[in-house]
C-alpha positions as CSV (number, residue, x, y, z in Angstrom):
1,X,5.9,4.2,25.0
2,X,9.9,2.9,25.6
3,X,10.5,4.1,22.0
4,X,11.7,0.2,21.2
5,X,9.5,-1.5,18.2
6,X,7.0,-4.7,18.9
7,X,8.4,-8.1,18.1
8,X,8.3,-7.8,13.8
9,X,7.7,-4.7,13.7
10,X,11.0,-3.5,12.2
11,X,9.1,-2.3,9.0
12,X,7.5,0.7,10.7
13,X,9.1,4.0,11.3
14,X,9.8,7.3,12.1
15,X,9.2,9.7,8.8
16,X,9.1,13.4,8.0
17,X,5.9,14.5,9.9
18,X,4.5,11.1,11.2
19,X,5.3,7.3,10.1
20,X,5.9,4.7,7.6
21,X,5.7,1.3,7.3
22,X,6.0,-1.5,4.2
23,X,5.3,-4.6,3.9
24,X,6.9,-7.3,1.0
25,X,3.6,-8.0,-1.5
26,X,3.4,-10.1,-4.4
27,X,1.8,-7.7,-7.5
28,X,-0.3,-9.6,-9.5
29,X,2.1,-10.3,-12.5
30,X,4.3,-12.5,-9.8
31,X,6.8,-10.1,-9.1
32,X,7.3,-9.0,-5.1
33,X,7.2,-5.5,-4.5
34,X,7.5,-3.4,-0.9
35,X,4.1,-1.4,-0.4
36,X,4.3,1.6,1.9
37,X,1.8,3.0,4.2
38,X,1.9,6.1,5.8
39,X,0.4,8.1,8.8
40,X,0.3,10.7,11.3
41,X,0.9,8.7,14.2
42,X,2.5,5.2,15.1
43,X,-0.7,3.3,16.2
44,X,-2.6,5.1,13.1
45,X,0.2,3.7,10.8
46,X,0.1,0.1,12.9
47,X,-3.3,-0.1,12.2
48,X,-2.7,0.4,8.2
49,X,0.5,-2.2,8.3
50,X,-1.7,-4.8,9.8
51,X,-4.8,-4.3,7.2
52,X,-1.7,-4.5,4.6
53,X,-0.4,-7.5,6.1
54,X,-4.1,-9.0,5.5
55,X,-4.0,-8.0,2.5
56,X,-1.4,-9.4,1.2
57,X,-2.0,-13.1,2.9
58,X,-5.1,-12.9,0.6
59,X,-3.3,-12.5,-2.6
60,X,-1.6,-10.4,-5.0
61,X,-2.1,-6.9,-4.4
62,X,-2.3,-4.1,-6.8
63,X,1.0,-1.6,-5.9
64,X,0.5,1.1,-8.4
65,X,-2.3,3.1,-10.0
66,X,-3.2,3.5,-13.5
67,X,-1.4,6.8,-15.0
68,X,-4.0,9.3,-16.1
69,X,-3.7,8.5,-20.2
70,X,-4.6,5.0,-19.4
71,X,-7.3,5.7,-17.4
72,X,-9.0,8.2,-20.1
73,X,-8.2,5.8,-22.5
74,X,-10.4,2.8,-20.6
75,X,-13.0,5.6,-20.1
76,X,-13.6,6.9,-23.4
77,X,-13.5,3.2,-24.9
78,X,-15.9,1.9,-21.9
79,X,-18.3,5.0,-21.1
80,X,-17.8,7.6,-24.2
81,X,-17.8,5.1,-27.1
82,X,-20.8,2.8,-25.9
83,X,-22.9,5.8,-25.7
């Protein structure tokens, strides 16, 4: 490999013990976020930018998780209370 990055392929690089990559999503309250992949090698990393990329041509994509309070919260109203 020459080292030199693919034509658009700016977004992917070099970082602490393998790569990164992002790529500019729209979350779905409207807003545009960057989303980062990461990975141990550049092709492994390639490979996650481009299911990203996919991703994101589909539609808004989710670029955060639910903290653990709201999680237990959803749980115990959905699974503990029902029962």
């Amino acid at each position: 490999m020459s080292g030199k990055r693919g034509n658009g392929e700016g977004s992917i690089y070099p970082y602490e013990s393998g790569f990164a990559a992002y790529v500019w999503v729209t979350t779905p309250e409207g807003n545009r976020k960057r989303k980062y992949v990461y990975g141990k090698t550049r092709e492994e990393t390639y490979d996650k930018w481009i299911k990203l990329h996919a991703e994101a041509k589909q539609g808004p994509v989710v670029t955060s998780s639910p903290t653990r309070a709201h999680y237990l919260a959803r749980w115990v109203k959905e699974v503990v209370d029902p029962t």
